[in-house]
N, C-alpha and C positions, 0 to 999 in steps of 0.2 A: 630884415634882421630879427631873428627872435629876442624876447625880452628875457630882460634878467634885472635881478635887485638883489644886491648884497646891504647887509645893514649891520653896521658896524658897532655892536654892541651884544648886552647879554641875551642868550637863547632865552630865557622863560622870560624877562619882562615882554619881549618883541613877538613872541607867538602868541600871548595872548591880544595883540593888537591885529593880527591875521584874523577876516572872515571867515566862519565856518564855513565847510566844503571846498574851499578855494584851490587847493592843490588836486591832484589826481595821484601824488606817490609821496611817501617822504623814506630818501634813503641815506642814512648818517654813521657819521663813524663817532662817536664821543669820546670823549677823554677815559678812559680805563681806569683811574684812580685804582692802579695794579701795579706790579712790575716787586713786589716785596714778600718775603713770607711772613712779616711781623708787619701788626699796624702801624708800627712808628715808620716802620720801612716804605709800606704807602704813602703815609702823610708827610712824611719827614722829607723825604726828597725832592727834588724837583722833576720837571719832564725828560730833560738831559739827562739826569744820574739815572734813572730810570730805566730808558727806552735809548740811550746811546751808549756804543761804547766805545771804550777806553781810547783804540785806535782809529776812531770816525776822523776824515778828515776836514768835515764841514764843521762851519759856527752859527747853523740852524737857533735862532732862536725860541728858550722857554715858550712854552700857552698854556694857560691859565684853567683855571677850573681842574685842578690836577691831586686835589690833598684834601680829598673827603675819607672819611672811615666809612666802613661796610653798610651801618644805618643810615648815617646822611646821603650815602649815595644813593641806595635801594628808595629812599623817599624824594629825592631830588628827581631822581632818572624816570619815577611814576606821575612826577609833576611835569618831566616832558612828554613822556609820552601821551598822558594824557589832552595835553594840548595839540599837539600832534595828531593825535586821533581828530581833535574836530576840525580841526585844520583841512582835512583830508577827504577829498569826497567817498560817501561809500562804497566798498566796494575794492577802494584803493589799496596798492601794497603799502608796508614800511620792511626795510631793510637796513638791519640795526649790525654795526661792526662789537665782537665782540675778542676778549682773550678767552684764554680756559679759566683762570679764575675770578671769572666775572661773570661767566656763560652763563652760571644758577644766576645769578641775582637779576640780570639782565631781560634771562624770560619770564622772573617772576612780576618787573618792572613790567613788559610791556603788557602779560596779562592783567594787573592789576588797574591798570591805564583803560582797557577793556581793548583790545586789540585782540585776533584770535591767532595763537601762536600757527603754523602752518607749517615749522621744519628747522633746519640746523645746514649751512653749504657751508662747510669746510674750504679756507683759502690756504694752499700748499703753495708754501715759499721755498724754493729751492735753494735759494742762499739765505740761510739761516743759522743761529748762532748753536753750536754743538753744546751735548750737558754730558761733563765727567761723570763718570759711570752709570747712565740712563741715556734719556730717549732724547735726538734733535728736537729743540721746539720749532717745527716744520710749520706748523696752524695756525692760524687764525679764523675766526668763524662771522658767520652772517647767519641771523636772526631771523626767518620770513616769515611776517603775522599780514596781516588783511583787517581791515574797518567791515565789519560783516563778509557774507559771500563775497566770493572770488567770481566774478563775471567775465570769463573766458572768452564771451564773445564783445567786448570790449578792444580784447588783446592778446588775438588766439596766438600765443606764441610754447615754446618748448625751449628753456633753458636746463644747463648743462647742474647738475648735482655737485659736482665741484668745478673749481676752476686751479689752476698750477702758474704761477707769474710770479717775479722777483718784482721789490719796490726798487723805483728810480733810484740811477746814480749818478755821480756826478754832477755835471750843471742842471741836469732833470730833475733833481731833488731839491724842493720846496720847503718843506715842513718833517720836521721830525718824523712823526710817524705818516707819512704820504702815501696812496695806495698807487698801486698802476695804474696807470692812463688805461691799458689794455682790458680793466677788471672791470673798472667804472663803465668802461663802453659796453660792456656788456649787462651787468650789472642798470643802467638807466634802462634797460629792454623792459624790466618790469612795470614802466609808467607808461601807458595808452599813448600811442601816437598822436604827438601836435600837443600833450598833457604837459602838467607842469610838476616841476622834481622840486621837494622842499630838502633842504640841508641847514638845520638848527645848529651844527657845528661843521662849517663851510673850510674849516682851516685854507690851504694855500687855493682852495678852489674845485679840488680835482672832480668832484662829482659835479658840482656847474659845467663846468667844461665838457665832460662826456654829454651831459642834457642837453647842450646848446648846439655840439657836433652833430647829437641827432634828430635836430630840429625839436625839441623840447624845449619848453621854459623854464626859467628858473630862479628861487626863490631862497636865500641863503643869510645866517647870520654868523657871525666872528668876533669874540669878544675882544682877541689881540691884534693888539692896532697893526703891527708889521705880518701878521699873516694876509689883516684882511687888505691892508695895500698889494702883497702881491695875489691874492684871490682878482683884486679888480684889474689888477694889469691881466692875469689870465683868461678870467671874463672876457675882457674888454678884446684880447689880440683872439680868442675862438670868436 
């Protein structure tokens, strides 16, 4: 059985208790402290008003870490990744979930962590919410930086520049914002085979889960007590 540890508590007390070098990737999706064009619109709402709408027919509940302004976040987000970083053996990827307006702050975060940024893969959701008189926001994006050089021969592999998948629906849907099973499986390619995947915000699991599918390890924390219950049901049944 490959191993796995979820730890049910906040991302930055518990990675600083993580060994240096110990993971081989960390790939996470974080809270967006996004979704408003006014600050108060960021901090004021919750993750529901935010990131669901009107007509959702689930009762997904709120997570936490959701109602920072642009500075606490750019300095919070450098506090993970920089932990992150040592967390990570060299060499190793991070693949960070990002929106569009977070995208700036997010690479300025992981380079200031000292990560070396490496790209930008656009995730093309086909069911996606329309904008009167503009553009569907279709996108969401992934962040690829590396802990020093990129050692190819570690993990000769060739992944795809984008990826096109709708998030879960119905009883497949976990967590508010939850990515495809189909992304994440591909998406863990980037950690060395038999490596170990770190997820400092693990919400319902789904990046565990893809890890574990392909024989990877995996190393996860969750501050909300009802995601990370069902994170460890999903752990536990992959």
């Amino acid at each position: 059985m490959t191993a796995w540890t979820l730890h049910q508590a906040d991302a930055l007390t518990t990675l600083t208790a993580l060994p240096s070098g110990s993971v081989d990737a960390t790939i996470t999706d974080p809270p967006y402290n996004s979704g408003g064009r006014t600050p108060n619109d960021r901090t004021g709402a919750s993750a529901r008003d935010k990131y669901v709408s009107g007509d959702a027919k689930h009762q997904l509940p709120d997570f936490a870490g959701e109602s920072r302004d642009q500075r606490g976040y750019l300095a919070w987000m450098t506090l993970i990744l920089t932990q992150c970083l040592r967390a990570t053996t060299t060499g190793g990827p991070l693949l960070l979930f990002t929106d569009w307006r977070q995208l700036n702050v997010n690479s300025d975060a992981l380079q200031a962590a000292g990560w070396i940024w490496r790209g930008v893969v656009p995730w093309n959701k086909p069911i996606a919410r329309p904008t009167p008189g503009g553009f569907r926001r279709s996108c969401e994006y992934i962040l690829w930086a590396s802990n020093g050089p990129v050692d190819a021969t570690r993990n000769p592999i060739y992944l795809p520049g984008l990826f096109t998948c709708s998030q879960p629906r119905g009883n497949q849907r976990h967590h508010i914002t939850q990515k495809p099973d189909e992304l994440m499986d591909e998406l863990v390619k980037i950690c060395a085979p038999g490596g170990t995947v770190l997820d400092p915000f693990a919400g319902s699991g789904s990046t565990g889960v893809a890890a574990l599918r392909s024989g990877r390890a995996f190393v996860g924390m969750e501050i909300t007590e009802q995601y990370a219950a069902v994170a460890r049901a999903r752990l536990g049944a992959a």
